[in-house]
N, C-alpha and C positions, 0 to 999 in steps of 0.2 A: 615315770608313772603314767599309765593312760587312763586320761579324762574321757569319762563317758558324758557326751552333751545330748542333751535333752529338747527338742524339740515342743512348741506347745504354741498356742493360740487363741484370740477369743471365738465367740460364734461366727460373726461374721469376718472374718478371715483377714480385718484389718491388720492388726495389731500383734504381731509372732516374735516371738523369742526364743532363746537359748539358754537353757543351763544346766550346770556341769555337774557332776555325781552329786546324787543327794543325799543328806548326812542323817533326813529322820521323819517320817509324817505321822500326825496326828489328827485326831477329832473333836473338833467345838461343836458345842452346844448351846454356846450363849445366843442371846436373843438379839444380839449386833449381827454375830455373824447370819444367823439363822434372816434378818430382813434384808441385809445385805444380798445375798448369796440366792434366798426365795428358797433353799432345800432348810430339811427339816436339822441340819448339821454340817460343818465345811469340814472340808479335810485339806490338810496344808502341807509343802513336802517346804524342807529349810534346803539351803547349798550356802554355799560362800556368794558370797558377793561378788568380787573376783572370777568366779566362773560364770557369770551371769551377761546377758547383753539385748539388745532390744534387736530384731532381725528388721520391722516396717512397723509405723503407726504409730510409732512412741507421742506423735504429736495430734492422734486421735484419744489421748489418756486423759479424762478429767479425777481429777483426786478431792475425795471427801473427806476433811477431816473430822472424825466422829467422835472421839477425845481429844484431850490433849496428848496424847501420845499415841491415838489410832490414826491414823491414814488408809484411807479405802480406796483403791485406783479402779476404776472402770472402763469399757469402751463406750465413745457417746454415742456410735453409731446404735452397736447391738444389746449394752448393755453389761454385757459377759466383766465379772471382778477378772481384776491382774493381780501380778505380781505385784507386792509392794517393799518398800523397806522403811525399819521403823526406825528413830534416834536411841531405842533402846539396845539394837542389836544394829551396830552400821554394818559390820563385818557378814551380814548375811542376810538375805532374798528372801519372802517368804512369797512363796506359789500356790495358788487354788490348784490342787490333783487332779479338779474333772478338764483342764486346759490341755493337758498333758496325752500327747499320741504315747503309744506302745505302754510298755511297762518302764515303770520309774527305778527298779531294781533296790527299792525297799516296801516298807509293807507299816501299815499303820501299829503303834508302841502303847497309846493307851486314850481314852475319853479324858479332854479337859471340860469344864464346868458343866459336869455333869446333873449337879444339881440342879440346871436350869432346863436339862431337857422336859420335854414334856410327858404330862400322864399319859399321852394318849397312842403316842408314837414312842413306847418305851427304847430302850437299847437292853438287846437283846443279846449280843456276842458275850468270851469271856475275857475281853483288854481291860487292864487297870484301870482304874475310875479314880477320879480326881474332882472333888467337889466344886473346887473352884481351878487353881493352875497349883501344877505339882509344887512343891517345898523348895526348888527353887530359883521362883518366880516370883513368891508371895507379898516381896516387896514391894510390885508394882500391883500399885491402885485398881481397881476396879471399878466400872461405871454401871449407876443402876438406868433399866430400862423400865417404869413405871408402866402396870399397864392400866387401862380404861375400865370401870365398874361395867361387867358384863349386862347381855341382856338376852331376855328366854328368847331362845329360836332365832334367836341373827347371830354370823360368826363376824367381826371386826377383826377388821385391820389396815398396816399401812406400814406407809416404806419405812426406812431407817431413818432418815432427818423430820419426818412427821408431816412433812409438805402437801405429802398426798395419803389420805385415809378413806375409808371404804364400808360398806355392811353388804352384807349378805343374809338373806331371809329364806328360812327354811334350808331342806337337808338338798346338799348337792345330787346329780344322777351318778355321779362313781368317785370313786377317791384311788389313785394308782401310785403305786412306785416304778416311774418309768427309767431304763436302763440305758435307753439309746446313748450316740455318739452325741449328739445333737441336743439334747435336754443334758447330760454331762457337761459339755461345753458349754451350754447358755447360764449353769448354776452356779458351774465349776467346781461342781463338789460330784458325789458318789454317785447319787441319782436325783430325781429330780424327784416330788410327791405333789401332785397334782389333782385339783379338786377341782369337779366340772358342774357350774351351775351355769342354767338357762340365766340369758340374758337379764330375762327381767326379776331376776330375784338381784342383781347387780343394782348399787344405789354408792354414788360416789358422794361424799360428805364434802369432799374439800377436794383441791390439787386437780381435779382434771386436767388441767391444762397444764400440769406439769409431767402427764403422762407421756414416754414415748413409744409408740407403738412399731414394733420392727419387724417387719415381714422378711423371713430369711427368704433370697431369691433362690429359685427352680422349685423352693418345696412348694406343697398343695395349700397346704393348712399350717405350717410351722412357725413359731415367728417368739418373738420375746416383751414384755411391756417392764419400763423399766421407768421410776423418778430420775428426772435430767439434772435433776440437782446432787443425789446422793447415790444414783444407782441403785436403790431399793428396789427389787422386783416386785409387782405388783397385778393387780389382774390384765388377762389380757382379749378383749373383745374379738369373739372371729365370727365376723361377718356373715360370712358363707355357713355358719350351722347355727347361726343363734347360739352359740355357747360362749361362755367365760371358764377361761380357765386359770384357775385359781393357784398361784405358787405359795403353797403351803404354811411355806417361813414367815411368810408377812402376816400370819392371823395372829391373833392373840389370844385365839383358844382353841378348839379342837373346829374341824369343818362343818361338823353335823354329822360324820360321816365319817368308819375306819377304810383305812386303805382295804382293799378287793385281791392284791396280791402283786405282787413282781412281772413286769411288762418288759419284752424286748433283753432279757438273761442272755441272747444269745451275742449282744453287743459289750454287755458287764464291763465294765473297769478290771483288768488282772490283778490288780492292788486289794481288791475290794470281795470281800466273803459274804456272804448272803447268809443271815442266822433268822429263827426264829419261823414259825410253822407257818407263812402265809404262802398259798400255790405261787408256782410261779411260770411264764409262758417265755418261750426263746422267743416268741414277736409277739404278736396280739390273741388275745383266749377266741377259741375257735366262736 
């Protein structure tokens, strides 16, 4: 039989792996994966375990454990989620999809906890939907993620172990779904959803200094901010334009702001279909 191996990596190019035909991907919406990951939903491909192996970097990997039985691997350079394995399934990998060069050679089966996605950023395709995890899975626990009593006109938020939190005041200047290679990689999921407020609506409550700020090298402006502690993506300050920009997954409500439309379609994940009427631009809207 031939093993197709799969190539993948974080952002910043530490950390690469291998693994071997994939048996099935899906889509989370829970509010773990969503501040882990910083997109508004992870997509996840499984393989065997056995076909799986670390290529460099394995000793760049800090691991969050965010249950008792969740494990969240990250890069501590860039931030970018890995691959992890859980003690509920030894026998098999589970991979963030946006890490992944080429095509995976399957295609996503259905939305798990769906009930947790948000009002505002609906799911719009037509994949099965699963309130919580399909029938079965149901056995294992679930973890709730409490959120913060809201407040008029600021979006909050923060990472995943809660170390580092945040406000934001008033409506950001654009809200994007970006496609690139580069925002896939840094979320490791489909795309990235991106909210851009001027610096000074940015007001950090706690954790700053738990922030790490990674400027991916040759780009202009590109870069990742991430909790050192849990990986949680979180805002990320750029200097050179006065903006913050906002990874989506870590609010805890809507931004102030709907997304504008689909940015950089011409980079797309080939696993990944694009539904629902918002324009969309093969690079940036003229």
């Amino acid at each position: 039989m031939v093993r197709i191996m799969n190539r993948g990596s974080c952002l910043c190019g530490a950390v690469q792996f291998e693994a071997g035909s994939f048996t099935s991907m899906t889509h989370c919406h829970c509010s773990m994966c969503r501040r882990h990951h910083g997109a508004m939903f992870a997509t996840f491909l499984n393989a065997p375990r056995d076909r799986f192996r670390w290529i460099s970097g394995e000793e760049e990997i800090v691991a969050y454990r965010s249950s008792g039985r969740g494990l969240r691997p990250f890069c501590r350079r860039c931030g970018s989620a890995l691959p992890t394995f859980l003690p509920d399934w030894p026998a098999v990998v589970i991979v963030p999809a946006g890490l992944i060069e080429g095509d995976p050679g399957v295609r996503p089966e259905y939305h798990e906890f769906a009930a947790s996605a948000t009002d505002w950023f609906p799911i719009t395709d037509a994949l099965p939907r699963h309130a919580t995890r399909p029938a079965e899975f149901d056995a294992l626990p679930t973890v709730g993620n409490p959120m913060p009593d809201p407040k008029a006109g600021v979006a909050q938020g923060r990472c995943l172990c809660g170390a580092v939190a945040f406000e934001l005041e008033g409506a950001p200047e654009i809200v994007q779904n970006c496609h690139c290679s580069r925002c896939r990689r840094a979320r490791g999921a489909a795309h990235a959803t991106n909210a851009f407020f001027r610096r000074e609506q940015l007001t950090w409550i706690r954790g700053e200094e738990d922030v790490v700020n990674f400027p991916l090298p040759g780009a202009k402006r590109f870069g990742q901010a991430f909790c050192r502690r849990c990986g949680g993506k979180v805002p990320r300050v750029v200097q050179s334009t006065g903006y913050a920009v906002v990874p989506c997954g870590s609010l805890d409500g809507p931004p102030g702001g709907m997304p504008r439309g689909h940015i950089f379609v011409g980079s797309k994940a080939p696993w990944f279909e694009i539904t629902g009427g918002l324009p969309q631009w093969e690079e940036l809207p003229a």
